[in-house]
N, C-alpha and C positions, 0 to 999 in steps of 0.2 A: 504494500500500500504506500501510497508517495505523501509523503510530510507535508502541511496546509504551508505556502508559500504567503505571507500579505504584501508579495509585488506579483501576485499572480493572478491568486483567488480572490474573486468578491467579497466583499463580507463587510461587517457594518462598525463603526467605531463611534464612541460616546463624544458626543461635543461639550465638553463642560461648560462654556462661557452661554451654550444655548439651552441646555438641559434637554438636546434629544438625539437620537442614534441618527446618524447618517450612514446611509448605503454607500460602499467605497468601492468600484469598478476599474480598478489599475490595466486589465487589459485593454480598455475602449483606448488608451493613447495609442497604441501599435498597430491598431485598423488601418489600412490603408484607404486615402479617400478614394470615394465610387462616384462621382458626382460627376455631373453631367460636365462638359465641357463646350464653350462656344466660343470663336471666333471674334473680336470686337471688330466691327465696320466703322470706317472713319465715315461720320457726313459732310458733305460738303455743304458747307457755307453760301449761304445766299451772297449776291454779289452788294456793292451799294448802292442804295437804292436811294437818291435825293428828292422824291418825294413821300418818304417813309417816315415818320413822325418817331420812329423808334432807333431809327439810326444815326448815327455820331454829328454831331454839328450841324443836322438840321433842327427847327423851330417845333417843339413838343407840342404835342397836345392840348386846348385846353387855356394855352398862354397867350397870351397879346403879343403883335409884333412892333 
C-alpha cells in the first residue's frame, strides 16, 4: 500500500484564523491547460475621416463653433 503523500493526495486542512476545513487539491497545478486556442486578428483602422465629430481635431459634438 503506498504512504498518503500531502503534495499528492487531496485532502483537507484546518484554517485557524477562519475556523473551517479547507479542501486542499495539490494535483490540479500539474494539469496541463486544455483550452481552446484562437488566433488574434489585427483590425484595421478606419481611415480619417474630417467630417466625423469623433475624430482628432475636428469640432465635437454638441459645441459651438
Amino acid at each position: 500500500m503506498r504512504s498518503f503523500d500531502l503534495a499528492e493526495h487531496p485532502h483537507r486542512r484546518y484554517n485557524q484564523l477562519s475556523g473551517e476545513w479547507v479542501l486542499v487539491s495539490p494535483h490540479r497545478a500539474g494539469r496541463p491547460w486544455q483550452g481552446q486556442q484562437e488566433d488574434v486578428q489585427q483590425e484595421a483602422c478606419p481611415e480619417y475621416d474630417p467630417t466625423c465629430y469623433l475624430c482628432p481635431t475636428n469640432t465635437r459634438a454638441g459645441t459651438c463653433t
